[in-house]
C-alpha positions in Angstrom: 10.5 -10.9 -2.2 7.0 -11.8 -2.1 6.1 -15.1 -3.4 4.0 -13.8 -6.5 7.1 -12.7 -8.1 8.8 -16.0 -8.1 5.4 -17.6 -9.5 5.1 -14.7 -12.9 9.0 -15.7 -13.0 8.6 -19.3 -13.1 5.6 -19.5 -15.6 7.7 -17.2 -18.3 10.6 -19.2 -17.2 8.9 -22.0 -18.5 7.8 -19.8 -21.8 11.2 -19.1 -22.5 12.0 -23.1 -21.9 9.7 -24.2 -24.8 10.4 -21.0 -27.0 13.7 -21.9 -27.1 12.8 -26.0 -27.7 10.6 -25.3 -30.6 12.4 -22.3 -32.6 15.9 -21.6 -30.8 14.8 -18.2 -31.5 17.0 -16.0 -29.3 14.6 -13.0 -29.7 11.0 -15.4 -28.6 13.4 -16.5 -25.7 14.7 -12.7 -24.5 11.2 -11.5 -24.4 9.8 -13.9 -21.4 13.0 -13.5 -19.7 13.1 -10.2 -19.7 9.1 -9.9 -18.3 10.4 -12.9 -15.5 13.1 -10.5 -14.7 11.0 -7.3 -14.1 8.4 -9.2 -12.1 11.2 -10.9 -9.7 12.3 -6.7 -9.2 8.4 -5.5 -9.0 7.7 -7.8 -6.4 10.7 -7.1 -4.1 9.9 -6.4 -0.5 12.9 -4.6 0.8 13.8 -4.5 4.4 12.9 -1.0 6.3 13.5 0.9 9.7 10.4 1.2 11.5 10.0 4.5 13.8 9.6 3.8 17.2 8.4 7.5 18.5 4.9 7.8 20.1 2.0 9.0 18.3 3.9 8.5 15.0 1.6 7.6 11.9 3.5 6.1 9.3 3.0 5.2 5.1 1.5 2.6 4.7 2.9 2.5 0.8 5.3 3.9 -1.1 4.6 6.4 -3.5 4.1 10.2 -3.8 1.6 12.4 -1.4 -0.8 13.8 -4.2 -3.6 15.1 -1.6 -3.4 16.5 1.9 -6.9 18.2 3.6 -9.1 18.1 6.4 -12.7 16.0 5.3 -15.5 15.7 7.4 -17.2 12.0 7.8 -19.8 10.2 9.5 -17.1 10.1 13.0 -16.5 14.0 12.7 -13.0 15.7 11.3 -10.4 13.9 9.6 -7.0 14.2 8.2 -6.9 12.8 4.8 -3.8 11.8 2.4 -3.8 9.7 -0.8 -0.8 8.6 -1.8 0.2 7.4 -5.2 1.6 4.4 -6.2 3.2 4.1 -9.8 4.3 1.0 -11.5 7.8 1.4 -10.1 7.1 1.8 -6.5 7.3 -1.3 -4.2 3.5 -2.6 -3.9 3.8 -4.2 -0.2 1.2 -2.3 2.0 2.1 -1.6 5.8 0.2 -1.0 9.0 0.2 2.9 9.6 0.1 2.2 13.1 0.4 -0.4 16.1 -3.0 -1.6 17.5 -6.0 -4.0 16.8 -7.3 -4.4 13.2 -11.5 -3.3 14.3 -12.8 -4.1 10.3 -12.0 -4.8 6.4 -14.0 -4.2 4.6 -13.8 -4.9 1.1 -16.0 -3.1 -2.4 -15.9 -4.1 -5.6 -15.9 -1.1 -8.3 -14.1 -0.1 -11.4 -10.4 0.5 -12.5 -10.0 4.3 -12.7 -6.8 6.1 -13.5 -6.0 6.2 -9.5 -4.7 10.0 -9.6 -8.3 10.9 -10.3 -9.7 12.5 -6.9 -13.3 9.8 -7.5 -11.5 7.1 -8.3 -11.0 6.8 -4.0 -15.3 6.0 -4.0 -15.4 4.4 -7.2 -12.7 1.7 -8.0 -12.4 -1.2 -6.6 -10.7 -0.9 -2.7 -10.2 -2.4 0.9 -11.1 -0.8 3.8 -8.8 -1.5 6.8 -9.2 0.2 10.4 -6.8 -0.1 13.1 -8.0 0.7 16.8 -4.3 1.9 18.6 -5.6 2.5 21.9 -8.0 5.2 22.0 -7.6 6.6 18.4 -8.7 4.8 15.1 -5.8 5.4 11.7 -8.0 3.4 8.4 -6.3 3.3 4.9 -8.0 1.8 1.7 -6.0 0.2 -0.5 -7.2 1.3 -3.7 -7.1 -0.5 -7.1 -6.0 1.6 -9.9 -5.8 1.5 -13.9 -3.2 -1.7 -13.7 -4.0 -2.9 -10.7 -6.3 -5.6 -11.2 -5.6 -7.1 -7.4 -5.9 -5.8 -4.0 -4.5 -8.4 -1.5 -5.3 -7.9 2.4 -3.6 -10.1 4.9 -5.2 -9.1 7.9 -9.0 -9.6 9.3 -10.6 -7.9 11.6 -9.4 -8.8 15.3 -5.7 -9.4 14.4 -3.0 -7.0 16.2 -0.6 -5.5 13.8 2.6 -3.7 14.9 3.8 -0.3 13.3 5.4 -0.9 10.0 3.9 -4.9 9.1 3.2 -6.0 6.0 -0.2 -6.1 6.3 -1.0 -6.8 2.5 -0.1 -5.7 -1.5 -1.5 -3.9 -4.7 -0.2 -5.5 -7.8 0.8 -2.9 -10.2 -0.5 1.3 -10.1 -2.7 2.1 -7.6 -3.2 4.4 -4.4 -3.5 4.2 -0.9 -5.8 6.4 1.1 -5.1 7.1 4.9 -7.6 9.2 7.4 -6.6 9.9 10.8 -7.5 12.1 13.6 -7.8 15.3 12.8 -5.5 16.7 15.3 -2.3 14.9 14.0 0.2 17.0 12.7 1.5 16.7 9.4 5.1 15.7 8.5 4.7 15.8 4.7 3.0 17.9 1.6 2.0 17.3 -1.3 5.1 16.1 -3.6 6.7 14.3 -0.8 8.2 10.9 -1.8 7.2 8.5 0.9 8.5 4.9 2.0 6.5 2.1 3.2 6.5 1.8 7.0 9.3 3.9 7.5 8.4 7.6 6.6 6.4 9.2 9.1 3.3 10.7 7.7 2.4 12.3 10.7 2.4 12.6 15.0 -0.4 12.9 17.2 0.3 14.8 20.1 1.7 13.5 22.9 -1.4 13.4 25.0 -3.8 11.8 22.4 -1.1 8.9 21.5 -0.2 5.7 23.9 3.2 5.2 24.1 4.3 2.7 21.2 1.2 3.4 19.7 
Protein backbone atom coordinates (compact mmCIF):
# COMPACT_ATOMS: atom_id res chain seq x y z
CA UNK A 1 0.00 0.00 0.00
CA UNK A 2 1.60 3.31 -0.54
CA UNK A 3 1.24 5.76 2.19
CA UNK A 4 -0.98 8.30 0.19
CA UNK A 5 -3.83 5.90 0.44
CA UNK A 6 -3.87 5.62 4.08
CA UNK A 7 -3.67 9.68 4.21
CA UNK A 8 -7.13 10.25 1.49
CA UNK A 9 -8.47 7.30 4.00
CA UNK A 10 -7.82 9.00 7.15
CA UNK A 11 -9.02 12.55 6.15
CA UNK A 12 -12.62 11.12 4.82
CA UNK A 13 -12.31 8.92 7.88
CA UNK A 14 -12.44 11.86 9.83
CA UNK A 15 -15.48 13.35 7.35
CA UNK A 16 -17.47 10.49 8.00
CA UNK A 17 -16.55 11.00 12.03
CA UNK A 18 -18.15 14.52 12.12
CA UNK A 19 -20.96 13.65 9.47
CA UNK A 20 -22.10 11.20 11.70
CA UNK A 21 -21.61 13.72 15.10
CA UNK A 22 -23.59 16.47 13.58
CA UNK A 23 -26.58 14.64 11.62
CA UNK A 24 -26.34 10.77 12.29
CA UNK A 25 -27.12 10.74 8.71
CA UNK A 26 -26.32 7.29 7.48
CA UNK A 27 -26.24 8.40 3.82
CA UNK A 28 -23.59 11.80 4.67
CA UNK A 29 -21.60 9.06 6.54
CA UNK A 30 -21.64 6.05 3.50
CA UNK A 31 -20.49 8.55 1.05
CA UNK A 32 -16.78 9.38 2.75
CA UNK A 33 -16.44 5.84 3.55
CA UNK A 34 -17.06 4.62 0.58
CA UNK A 35 -14.30 7.37 -1.30
CA UNK A 36 -11.76 6.15 1.94
CA UNK A 37 -12.37 2.72 0.78
CA UNK A 38 -11.62 3.14 -3.00
CA UNK A 39 -8.55 5.20 -2.22
CA UNK A 40 -7.05 2.42 0.39
CA UNK A 41 -7.69 -0.11 -3.06
CA UNK A 42 -6.31 2.62 -5.72
CA UNK A 43 -3.28 3.05 -3.90
CA UNK A 44 -2.42 -0.66 -3.43
CA UNK A 45 1.04 -1.73 -4.36
CA UNK A 46 0.90 -5.40 -4.90
CA UNK A 47 3.85 -7.65 -4.62
CA UNK A 48 5.31 -8.87 -8.21
CA UNK A 49 7.88 -11.41 -9.83
CA UNK A 50 10.64 -9.63 -11.27
CA UNK A 51 12.39 -11.40 -14.56
CA UNK A 52 15.66 -12.20 -14.08
CA UNK A 53 16.70 -12.98 -18.01
CA UNK A 54 19.44 -10.80 -19.63
CA UNK A 55 18.61 -8.02 -21.82
CA UNK A 56 15.04 -8.20 -20.62
CA UNK A 57 13.16 -4.68 -20.63
CA UNK A 58 10.36 -4.62 -18.50
CA UNK A 59 6.87 -2.23 -17.78
CA UNK A 60 7.42 0.11 -16.03
CA UNK A 61 3.39 0.53 -15.28
CA UNK A 62 0.53 -1.29 -15.67
CA UNK A 63 -1.82 -0.55 -18.20
CA UNK A 64 -2.58 -1.32 -21.89
CA UNK A 65 0.20 -0.94 -24.94
CA UNK A 66 -1.72 1.65 -27.10
CA UNK A 67 1.42 2.54 -29.42
CA UNK A 68 4.35 0.45 -30.71
CA UNK A 69 6.92 2.14 -33.61
CA UNK A 70 10.34 2.93 -34.38
CA UNK A 71 10.99 7.11 -33.88
CA UNK A 72 13.93 8.75 -34.74
CA UNK A 73 15.60 11.37 -31.98
CA UNK A 74 18.42 13.54 -31.33
CA UNK A 75 20.58 9.88 -30.27
CA UNK A 76 19.47 8.12 -33.57
CA UNK A 77 16.58 5.07 -33.78
CA UNK A 78 14.38 4.23 -31.05
CA UNK A 79 11.87 1.76 -30.00
CA UNK A 80 8.95 3.55 -28.71
CA UNK A 81 5.73 2.30 -26.54
CA UNK A 82 3.19 4.34 -24.54
CA UNK A 83 1.29 2.56 -22.30
CA UNK A 84 -1.97 3.47 -20.82
CA UNK A 85 -2.90 3.75 -17.47
CA UNK A 86 -6.75 4.00 -16.52
CA UNK A 87 -8.13 4.87 -13.26
CA UNK A 88 -8.20 1.20 -12.27
CA UNK A 89 -4.73 0.16 -12.99
CA UNK A 90 -2.22 0.20 -10.09
CA UNK A 91 -0.30 3.71 -10.30
CA UNK A 92 3.21 2.58 -8.84
CA UNK A 93 5.85 3.16 -11.57
CA UNK A 94 8.88 0.65 -11.90
CA UNK A 95 12.49 0.74 -13.25
CA UNK A 96 12.40 -0.88 -16.78
CA UNK A 97 15.72 -1.93 -16.26
CA UNK A 98 18.76 -2.45 -13.80
CA UNK A 99 21.56 0.28 -13.99
CA UNK A 100 22.34 3.96 -12.97
CA UNK A 101 19.58 6.60 -13.02
CA UNK A 102 21.97 9.29 -15.71
CA UNK A 103 18.91 12.27 -15.43
CA UNK A 104 15.18 13.43 -14.43
CA UNK A 105 14.13 15.71 -15.76
CA UNK A 106 10.96 17.17 -15.07
CA UNK A 107 8.33 19.76 -17.51
CA UNK A 108 5.47 21.36 -16.53
CA UNK A 109 2.49 21.33 -19.19
CA UNK A 110 -1.18 20.71 -19.39
CA UNK A 111 -3.60 17.79 -18.48
CA UNK A 112 -4.56 16.19 -21.84
CA UNK A 113 -6.72 13.19 -22.23
CA UNK A 114 -3.41 10.88 -22.08
CA UNK A 115 -4.62 8.53 -25.10
CA UNK A 116 -4.05 11.47 -27.33
CA UNK A 117 -0.75 10.73 -29.30
CA UNK A 118 0.47 14.97 -28.29
CA UNK A 119 -0.41 14.73 -25.03
CA UNK A 120 3.37 12.64 -24.66
CA UNK A 121 5.02 16.56 -25.60
CA UNK A 122 2.46 18.51 -24.08
CA UNK A 123 1.18 17.53 -20.52
CA UNK A 124 2.80 17.73 -17.80
CA UNK A 125 5.68 14.68 -17.49
CA UNK A 126 9.14 13.32 -15.89
CA UNK A 127 11.77 12.31 -17.76
CA UNK A 128 13.80 9.44 -16.22
CA UNK A 129 16.93 7.69 -18.01
CA UNK A 130 18.65 4.71 -16.81
CA UNK A 131 22.34 3.90 -18.06
CA UNK A 132 22.43 -0.35 -17.75
CA UNK A 133 25.85 -0.76 -18.83
CA UNK A 134 26.37 0.25 -22.29
CA UNK A 135 22.66 0.92 -23.35
CA UNK A 136 20.34 3.70 -22.13
CA UNK A 137 16.05 2.48 -21.52
CA UNK A 138 14.18 6.37 -20.50
CA UNK A 139 10.41 6.38 -19.69
CA UNK A 140 8.30 9.60 -18.92
CA UNK A 141 5.79 9.36 -16.66
CA UNK A 142 3.10 11.25 -18.12
CA UNK A 143 0.29 13.20 -16.32
CA UNK A 144 -3.04 12.72 -17.88
CA UNK A 145 -6.74 14.14 -17.68
CA UNK A 146 -6.95 13.02 -13.65
CA UNK A 147 -3.74 12.87 -12.93
CA UNK A 148 -2.93 15.99 -11.35
CA UNK A 149 0.54 14.46 -9.70
CA UNK A 150 3.58 12.80 -11.05
CA UNK A 151 5.82 11.55 -8.11
CA UNK A 152 9.57 10.49 -8.91
CA UNK A 153 11.60 8.79 -6.24
CA UNK A 154 14.78 8.60 -7.86
CA UNK A 155 17.47 11.44 -8.88
CA UNK A 156 19.93 11.23 -11.08
CA UNK A 157 23.06 9.08 -9.84
CA UNK A 158 20.96 6.47 -7.87
CA UNK A 159 21.20 2.66 -8.97
CA UNK A 160 17.91 1.07 -9.46
CA UNK A 161 17.45 -2.68 -9.92
CA UNK A 162 14.96 -4.30 -12.54
CA UNK A 163 11.43 -4.06 -11.34
CA UNK A 164 11.84 -1.09 -8.22
CA UNK A 165 9.46 1.19 -7.44
CA UNK A 166 10.91 3.97 -8.66
CA UNK A 167 7.90 6.43 -8.29
CA UNK A 168 3.74 6.86 -8.90
CA UNK A 169 0.98 8.71 -11.06
CA UNK A 170 -2.02 9.42 -9.11
CA UNK A 171 -5.08 8.63 -11.06
CA UNK A 172 -5.17 8.21 -15.45
CA UNK A 173 -2.16 8.78 -17.01
CA UNK A 174 0.52 7.06 -19.41
CA UNK A 175 3.87 6.00 -19.34
CA UNK A 176 6.20 6.34 -22.32
CA UNK A 177 9.29 4.00 -22.69
CA UNK A 178 12.21 4.38 -25.61
CA UNK A 179 14.81 1.91 -25.90
CA UNK A 180 17.29 0.83 -28.32
CA UNK A 181 16.17 0.21 -31.37
CA UNK A 182 17.39 -3.20 -31.80
CA UNK A 183 15.31 -4.81 -28.91
CA UNK A 184 12.85 -7.09 -29.86
CA UNK A 185 9.43 -6.72 -29.01
CA UNK A 186 7.43 -9.07 -26.73
CA UNK A 187 4.11 -7.28 -26.92
CA UNK A 188 1.56 -5.30 -29.47
CA UNK A 189 -0.64 -3.09 -29.27
CA UNK A 190 -3.68 -4.31 -26.92
CA UNK A 191 -1.44 -6.17 -24.66
CA UNK A 192 -2.38 -5.86 -20.97
CA UNK A 193 0.86 -5.25 -19.21
CA UNK A 194 2.00 -5.49 -15.39
CA UNK A 195 4.31 -3.33 -13.55
CA UNK A 196 7.86 -4.78 -13.29
CA UNK A 197 6.94 -8.05 -14.18
CA UNK A 198 5.78 -8.26 -17.94
CA UNK A 199 8.61 -8.15 -20.22
CA UNK A 200 8.16 -5.46 -22.84
CA UNK A 201 11.03 -6.54 -24.65
CA UNK A 202 14.86 -8.32 -24.97
CA UNK A 203 17.93 -6.95 -26.36
CA UNK A 204 19.96 -9.33 -27.85
CA UNK A 205 22.28 -11.22 -26.13
CA UNK A 206 25.33 -9.45 -27.27
CA UNK A 207 24.11 -5.75 -26.69
CA UNK A 208 22.76 -6.67 -22.95
CA UNK A 209 25.13 -7.27 -19.70
CA UNK A 210 24.18 -10.06 -17.92
CA UNK A 211 21.54 -8.92 -15.21
CA UNK A 212 21.15 -5.91 -16.99
Amino acid sequence: MVKDGYLYALGLGVVAAVAWFFTHSTLLVLLPVLFALFFLWFFRDPQRTIPTGPGQIVSPGDGVVTDAEWIETTLGTRLRLSIFLNVFDVHVNRAPIAGTVSSVEYRPGGFMNAMQPESGLTNEQTMIVIEGGGYEVAFKQIAGLLARRIVCNVKAGDKVERGQRVGLIKFGSRVDVLMPAEAELRVKTGTRVKGGSTVLAVLPVGEAPVGA
